[in-house]
C-alpha positions, -999 to 999 in steps of 0.1 A, spaced: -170 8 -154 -183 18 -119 -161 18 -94 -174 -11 -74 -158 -32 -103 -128 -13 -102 -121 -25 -71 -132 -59 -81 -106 -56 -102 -77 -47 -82 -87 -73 -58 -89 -100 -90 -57 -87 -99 -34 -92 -56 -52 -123 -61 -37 -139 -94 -2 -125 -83 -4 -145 -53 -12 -167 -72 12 -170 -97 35 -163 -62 26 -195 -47 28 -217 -83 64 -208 -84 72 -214 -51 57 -245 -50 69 -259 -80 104 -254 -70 96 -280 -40 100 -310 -58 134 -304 -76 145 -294 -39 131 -326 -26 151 -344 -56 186 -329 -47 180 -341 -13 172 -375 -23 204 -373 -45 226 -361 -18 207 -389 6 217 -416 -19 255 -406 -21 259 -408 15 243 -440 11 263 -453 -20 298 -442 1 287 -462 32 283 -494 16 312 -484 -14 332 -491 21 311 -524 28 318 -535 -2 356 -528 0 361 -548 31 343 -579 20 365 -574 -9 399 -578 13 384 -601 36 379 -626 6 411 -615 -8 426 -629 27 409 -661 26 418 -666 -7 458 -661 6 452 -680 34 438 -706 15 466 -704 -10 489 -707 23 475 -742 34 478 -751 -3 520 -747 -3 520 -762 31 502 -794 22 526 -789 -12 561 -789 13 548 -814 33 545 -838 3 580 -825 -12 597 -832 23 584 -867 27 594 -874 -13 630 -861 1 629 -900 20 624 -912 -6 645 -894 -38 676 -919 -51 689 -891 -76 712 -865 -61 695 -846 -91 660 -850 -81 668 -843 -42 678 -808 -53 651 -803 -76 626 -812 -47 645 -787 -26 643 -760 -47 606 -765 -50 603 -763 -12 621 -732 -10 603 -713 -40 568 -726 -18 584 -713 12 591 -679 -4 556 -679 -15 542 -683 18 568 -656 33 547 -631 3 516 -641 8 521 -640 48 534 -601 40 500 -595 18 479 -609 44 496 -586 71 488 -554 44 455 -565 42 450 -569 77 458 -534 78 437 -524 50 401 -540 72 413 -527 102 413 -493 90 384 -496 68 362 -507 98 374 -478 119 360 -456 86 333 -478 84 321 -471 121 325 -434 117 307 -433 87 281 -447 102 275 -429 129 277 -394 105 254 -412 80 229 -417 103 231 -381 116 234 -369 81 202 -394 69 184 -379 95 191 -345 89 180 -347 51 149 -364 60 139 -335 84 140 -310 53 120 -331 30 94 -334 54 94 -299 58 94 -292 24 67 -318 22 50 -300 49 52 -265 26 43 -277 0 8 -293 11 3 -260 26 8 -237 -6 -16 -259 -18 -43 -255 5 -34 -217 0 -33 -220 -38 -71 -236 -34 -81 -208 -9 -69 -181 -34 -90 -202 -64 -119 -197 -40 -112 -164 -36 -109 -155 -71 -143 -175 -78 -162 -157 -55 -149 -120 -61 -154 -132 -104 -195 -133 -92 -193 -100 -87 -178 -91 -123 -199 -97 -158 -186 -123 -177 -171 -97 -203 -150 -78 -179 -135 -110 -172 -127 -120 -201 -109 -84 -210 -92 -91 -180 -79 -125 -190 -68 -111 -228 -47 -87 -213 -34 -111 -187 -28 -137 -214 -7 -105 -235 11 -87 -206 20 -123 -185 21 -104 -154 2 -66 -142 -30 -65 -154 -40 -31 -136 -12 -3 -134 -15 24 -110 -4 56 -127 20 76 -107 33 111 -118 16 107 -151 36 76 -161 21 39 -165 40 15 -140 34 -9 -163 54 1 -193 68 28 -177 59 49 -205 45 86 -202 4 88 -206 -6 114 -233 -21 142 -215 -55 137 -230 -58 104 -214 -42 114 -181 -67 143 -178 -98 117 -189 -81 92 -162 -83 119 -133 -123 126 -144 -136 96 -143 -139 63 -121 -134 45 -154 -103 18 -159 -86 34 -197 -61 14 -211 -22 24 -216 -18 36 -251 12 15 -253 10 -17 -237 -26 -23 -229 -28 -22 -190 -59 -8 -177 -51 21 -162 -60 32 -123 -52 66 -107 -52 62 -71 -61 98 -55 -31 108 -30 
């Protein structure tokens, strides 16, 4: 193996751990982009939680209100029936039932007032919110076009590299490649490991001296005894 593919290699090799660099990068992007839309969605889901709420009390009032007029047209029919009552019997009765409709007015009055309370608050929370909803929205929607914007240029790195690596492959017999890949495929990431102070960096295991000497001889890539790497002694 001349040294022109050597360095064919090593340049096949910087290119497929940028490679693999890019890929992971990249496909952390869309998971990122999902917690955003998540955390987008809550903010959301809060805001019109407290919507929802204060249509709640505001038909919870009318309802009150409505239950109000009801006892009112109920007393005004009891006190015109007092005109009319013969019985001292059923003049009290009737007078009871105004007073219990009375004292239900006087409670739902007092439940009205609470819930007044209760919008008038919530629209106070309801205006803030909205105001850090749309700041927060707008925020969010800044870093998933950025990460957007990343990730459509990792891509067009990730094809450039491809490029790269199919062009530099020209210069390599289809052989050498495919030695390349096996060991690749076994080893997941250094194909090529430069030996430094006799040791493959690698394994990190020590090179038996026969193949150290036979390494610092010759232009050729040897493979490590014990994991497989080609081997590479760069002159200091």
């Amino acid at each position: 193996m001349d040294s022109n593919t050597v360095s064919n290699l090593l340049k096949l090799q910087e290119i497929d751990i940028n490679i693999e660099k890019i890929k992971s990068e990249s496909e952390k992007i869309p998971s990122e982009i999902k917690k955003i839309e998540e955390r987008k969605e809550k903010i959301i889901r809060e805001y019109e939680g407290k919507l929802h709420k204060k249509r709640e009390l505001e038909v919870q009032k009318k309802e009150k209100e409505l239950d109000i007029q009801s006892l009112k047209d109920r007393i005004n029919k009891v006190e015109n029936a007092l005109n009319k009552v013969k019985s001292n019997e059923e003049y009290k009765a009737l007078l009871r039932e105004k007073a219990t409709a009375e004292e239900s007015i006087i409670h739902l009055e007092d439940e009205i007032i609470q819930i007044m309370e209760d919008i008038e608050n919530l629209t106070q929370e309801i205006e803030n919110l909205k105001q850090s909803k749309e700041e927060k929205l707008k925020t969010l929607d800044n870093e998933i076009s950025y990460l957007k914007s990343k990730e459509s240029k990792l891509n067009q790195e990730l094809g450039n590299l491809h490029i790269e690596k199919e062009n530099i492959s020209k210069n390599l017999k289809p052989q050498e490649i495919a030695q390349y890949e096996n060991i690749k495929k076994r080893v997941k990431n250094k194909v090529i490991a430069i030996v430094d102070d006799q040791v493959c960096t690698g394994c990190f295991m020590v090179i038996p001296p026969k193949v150290y000497t036979e390494l610092l001889k010759s232009e050729k890539l040897l493979t490590c005894p014990n994991c497989g790497r080609y081997l590479y002694y760069e002159a200091k």
